[in-house]
N, C-alpha and C positions, 0 to 999 in steps of 0.2 A: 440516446439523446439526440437530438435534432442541433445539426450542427449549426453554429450561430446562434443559439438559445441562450439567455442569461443563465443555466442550469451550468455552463459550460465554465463561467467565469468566478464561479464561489458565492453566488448568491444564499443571504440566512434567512430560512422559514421559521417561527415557532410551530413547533410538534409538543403534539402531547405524547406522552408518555404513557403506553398501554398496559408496561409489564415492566416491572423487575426480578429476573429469575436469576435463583441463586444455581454456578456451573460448578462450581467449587469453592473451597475455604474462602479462597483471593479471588475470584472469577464472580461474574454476573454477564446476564445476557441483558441489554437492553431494547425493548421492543418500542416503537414511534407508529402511530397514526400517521397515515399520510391521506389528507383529504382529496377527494378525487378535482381540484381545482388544483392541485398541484402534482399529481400523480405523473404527468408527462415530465416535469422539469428534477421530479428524484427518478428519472427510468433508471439504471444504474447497467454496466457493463461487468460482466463476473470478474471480481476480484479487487473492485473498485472501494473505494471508503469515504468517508462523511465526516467532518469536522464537525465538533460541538463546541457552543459556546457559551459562558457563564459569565455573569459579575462577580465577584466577590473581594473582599478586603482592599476594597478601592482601586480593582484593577480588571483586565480582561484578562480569561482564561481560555485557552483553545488546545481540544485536545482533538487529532483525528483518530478512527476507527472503522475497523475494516468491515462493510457490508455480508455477511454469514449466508445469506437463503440464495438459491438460485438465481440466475438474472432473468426480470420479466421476457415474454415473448414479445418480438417487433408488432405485432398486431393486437397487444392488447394495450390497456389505457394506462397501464404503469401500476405498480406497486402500489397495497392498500397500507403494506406497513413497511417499516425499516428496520432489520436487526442488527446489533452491532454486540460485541465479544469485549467487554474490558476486564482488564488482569489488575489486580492492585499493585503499584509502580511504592517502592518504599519510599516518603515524601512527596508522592505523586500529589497534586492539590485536587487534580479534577476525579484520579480514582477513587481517591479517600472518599469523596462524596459520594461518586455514584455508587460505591458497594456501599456504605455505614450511613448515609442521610437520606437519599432520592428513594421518592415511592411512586409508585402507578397515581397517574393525577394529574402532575405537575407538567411545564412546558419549558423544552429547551429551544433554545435557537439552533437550527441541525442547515446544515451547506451541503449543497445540491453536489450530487455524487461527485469525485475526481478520482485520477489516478489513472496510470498505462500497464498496470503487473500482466493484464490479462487480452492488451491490445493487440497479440499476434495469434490471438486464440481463431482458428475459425470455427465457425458453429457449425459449420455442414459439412454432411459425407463422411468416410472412415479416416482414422486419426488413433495416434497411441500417444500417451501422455503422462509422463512422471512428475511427481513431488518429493521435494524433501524438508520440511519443516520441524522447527521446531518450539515449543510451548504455545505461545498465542497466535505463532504463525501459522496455524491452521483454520484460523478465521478467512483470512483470503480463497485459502487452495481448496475449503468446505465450499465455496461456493461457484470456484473453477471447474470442480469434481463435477457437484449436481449437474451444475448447469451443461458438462459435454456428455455426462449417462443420458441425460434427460433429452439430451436433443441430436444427440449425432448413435442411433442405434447400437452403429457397427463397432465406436469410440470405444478406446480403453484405457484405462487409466490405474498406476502404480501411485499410491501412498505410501511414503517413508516418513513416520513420525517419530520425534524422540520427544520425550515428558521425564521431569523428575521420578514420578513415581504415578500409580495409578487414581490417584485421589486426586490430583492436580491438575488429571487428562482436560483440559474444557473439551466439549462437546463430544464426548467419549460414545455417547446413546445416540447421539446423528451419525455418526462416522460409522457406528455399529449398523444402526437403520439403511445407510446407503448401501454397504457390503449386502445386506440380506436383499436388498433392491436388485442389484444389479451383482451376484455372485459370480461370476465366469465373467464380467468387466472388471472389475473394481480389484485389485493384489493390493490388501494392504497387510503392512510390517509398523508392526508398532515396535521401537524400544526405550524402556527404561535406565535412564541413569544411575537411578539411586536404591530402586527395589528388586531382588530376585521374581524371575516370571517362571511357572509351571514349565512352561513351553516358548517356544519361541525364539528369540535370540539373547543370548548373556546379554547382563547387565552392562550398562559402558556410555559412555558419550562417543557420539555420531562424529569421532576427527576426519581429519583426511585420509591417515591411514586406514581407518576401519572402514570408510566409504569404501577407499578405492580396491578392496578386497569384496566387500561386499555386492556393489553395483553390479557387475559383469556374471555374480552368480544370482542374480537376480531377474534379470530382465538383458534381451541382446539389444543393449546401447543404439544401435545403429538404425534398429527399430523406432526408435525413439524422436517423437516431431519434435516435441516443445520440454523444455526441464521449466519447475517452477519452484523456487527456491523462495523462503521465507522463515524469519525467525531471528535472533539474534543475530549480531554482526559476525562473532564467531562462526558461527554453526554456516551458515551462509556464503563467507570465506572461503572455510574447509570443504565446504561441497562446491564448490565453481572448481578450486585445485584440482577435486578428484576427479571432476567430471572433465576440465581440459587436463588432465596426464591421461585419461582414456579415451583421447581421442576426440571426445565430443565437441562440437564447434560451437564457437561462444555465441553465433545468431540463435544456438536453439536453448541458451540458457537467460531464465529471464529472474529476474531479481527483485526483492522488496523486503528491506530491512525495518524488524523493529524497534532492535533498539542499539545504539553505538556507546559504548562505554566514552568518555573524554580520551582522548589522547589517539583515538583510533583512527589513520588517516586514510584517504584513498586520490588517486591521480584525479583531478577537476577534469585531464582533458581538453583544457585552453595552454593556446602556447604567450599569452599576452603575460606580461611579468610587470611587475610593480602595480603603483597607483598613481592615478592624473590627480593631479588640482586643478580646480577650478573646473571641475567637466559639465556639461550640460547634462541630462537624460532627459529625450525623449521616448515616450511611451505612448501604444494602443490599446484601450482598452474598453472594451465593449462599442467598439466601433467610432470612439471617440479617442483623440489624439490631443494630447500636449505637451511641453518642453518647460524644465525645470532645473535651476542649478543644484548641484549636488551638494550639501556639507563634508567637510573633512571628514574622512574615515565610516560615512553611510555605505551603505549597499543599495545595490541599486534600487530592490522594495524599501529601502526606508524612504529613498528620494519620493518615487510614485507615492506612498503612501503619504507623506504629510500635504500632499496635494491630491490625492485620490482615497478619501478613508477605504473605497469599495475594492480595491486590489486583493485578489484573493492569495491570501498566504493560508499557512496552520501552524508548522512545528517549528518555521524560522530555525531549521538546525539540517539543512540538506538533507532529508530522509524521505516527507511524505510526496515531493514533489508536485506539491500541488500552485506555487507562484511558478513553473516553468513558462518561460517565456520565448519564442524566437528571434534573438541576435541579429540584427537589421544590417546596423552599420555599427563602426566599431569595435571596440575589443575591451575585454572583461577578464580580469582574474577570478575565479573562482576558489574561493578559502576549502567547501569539503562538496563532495559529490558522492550520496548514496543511493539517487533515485536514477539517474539518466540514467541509460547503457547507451554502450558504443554507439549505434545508429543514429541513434536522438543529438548524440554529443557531435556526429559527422556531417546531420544536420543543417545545426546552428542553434542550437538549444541549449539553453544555460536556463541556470538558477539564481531567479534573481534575488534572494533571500541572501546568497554568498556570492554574490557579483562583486563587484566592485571595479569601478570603470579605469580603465589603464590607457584610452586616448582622450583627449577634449571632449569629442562627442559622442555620446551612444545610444543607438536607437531600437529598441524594444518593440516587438508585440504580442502581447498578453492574448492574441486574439485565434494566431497563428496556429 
């Protein structure tokens, strides 16, 4: 994406809808038109995702989802379509739809790529490169995968997936496809939780324990540029442990959580405690600045947003990171933090979805 481009800030297109394919029981793959007058503003970067958004029952819904195909080459005109992987979420409002109502036809409102899962990836030259995900988190790392076989020759790349059982695998026939692609790159290890496999490794869920026996007989760690961790909060957890008790240094492990059960907490990373009354927030965004009082107990996106409908948020629950913003002036509590890692957090990078301002004034840019 072309820096400074509204692509960059949460801008929503209608897309049609090219394809609904069924991946499994609970899984669909959803395929978008992208007409070539907007083809540069969806370019997407491997591992990136896209919010959708619906009306219904007198409200707005917004669900993001993580981009699956390759990421286009810098020289071409950007992607003809968009795929995106949804899992059916039990009471989920937006999966229930798109697996049991949406057909090929119809037009969603879809926001121009976001996300950093895959911002320390380089595209060029030789590189080795692990995953460990698990269920739907292999929608990101399918297309972290492609996209460094596809373009960095000498690249190699370990998949570690875990699935309940094989009928639940999403994209089990891509994952097959890329292996047969690129055979002497690609080491993947699939395990099942729930079902016995012919071959391969026992049944079991992927803890820390099992990682940290596992890993080292698997690949030499040290070899190892980038780890890319996705899937459940658990699963995700248990593999950061395993990989810092062996050694590995937390800049080469990159994280994107999908889903966080309530009660599950992690450090925000702001040393600011309490909350201000009466604080101001100002804000940048899209090149345009303004200052606004806060209400009792808002966040800092709620402030911008009753004054800026176009602030890009999605999950409003510190996960997609997609309202991140850089901390100007001022100081911010942050309630949960499951998108930044360290860097981003040393910064000045907050989430303004779980901000909440703790001086007088504080000043944002969304731009940043």
């Amino acid at each position: 994406m072309v820096a400074g481009s509204v692509a960059r800030h949460g801008a929503f297109h209608p897309l049609r809808v090219a394809d609904v394919e069924r991946l499994t029981d609970d899984a669909v793959v959803l395929t978008f038109e992208v007409p070539a007058e907007l083809r540069d503003v969806f370019r997407f970067a491997p591992g990136q995702h896209i919010a959708l958004r619906r009306y219904a029952n007198g409200g707005e819904i917004r669900r993001t989802y993580s981009v699956c195909d390759p990421a286009p080459a810098a020289e071409s005109e950007g992607p003809r379509r968009l795929r995106v992987g949804v899992r059916l979420v039990e009471g989920g409002e937006f999966s229930t739809y798109a697996l049991k109502e949406l057909v090929a036809g119809e037009t969603l409102e879809v926001m121009t790529p976001a996300g950093r899962f895959g911002h320390a990836l380089p595209l060029s030259g030789p590189g080795h490169y692990a995953a460990i995900v698990g269920g739907s988190g292999i929608t990101p790392v399918l297309s972290i995968a492609a996209t460094v076989l596809e373009r960095q020759p000498q690249a190699r790349f370990c998949l570690i997936r875990s699935d309940r059982s094989t009928a639940s695998t999403m994209f089990l026939e891509e994952v097959a496809d890329l292996k047969d692609r690129y055979p002497d790159r690609l080491q993947l290890v699939h395990v099942l939780s729930r079902e016995e496999q012919q071959a391969g490794l026992p049944t079991g869920r992927l803890d820390q324990e099992r990682l940290t026996e596992l890993l080292p007989a698997l690949l030499r760690l040290e070899s190892v540029d980038g780890w890319f961790l996705c899937g459940p909060y658990g699963l995700v957890e248990d593999a950061e442990r395993a990989l810092r008790g062996l050694g590995v240094p937390r800049a080469r492990i990159h994280q994107e959580i999908f889903h966080v059960d309530e009660g599950s907490a992690k450090a925000p990373g702001t040393a600011a405690t309490g909350k201000a009354t009466g604080a101001t927030i100002s804000a940048t965004l899209d090149g345009r600045g303004g200052s606004w009082p806060a209400r009792e107990g808002e966040s800092v996106l709620e402030t911008v947003l009753r004054n800026r409908a176009d602030a890009p948020y999605a999950c409003k629950g510190g996960v997609c990171g997609t309202c991140r913003v850089r901390l100007v002036e001022g100081e911010v509590r942050m309630d949960r933090n499951f998108a930044l890692e360290p860097d981003e957090l040393a910064a000045g990078y907050v989430l303004a979805c779980q901000s909440h301002p703790a001086t007088e004034r504080v000043t944002v840019d969304f731009d940043a």
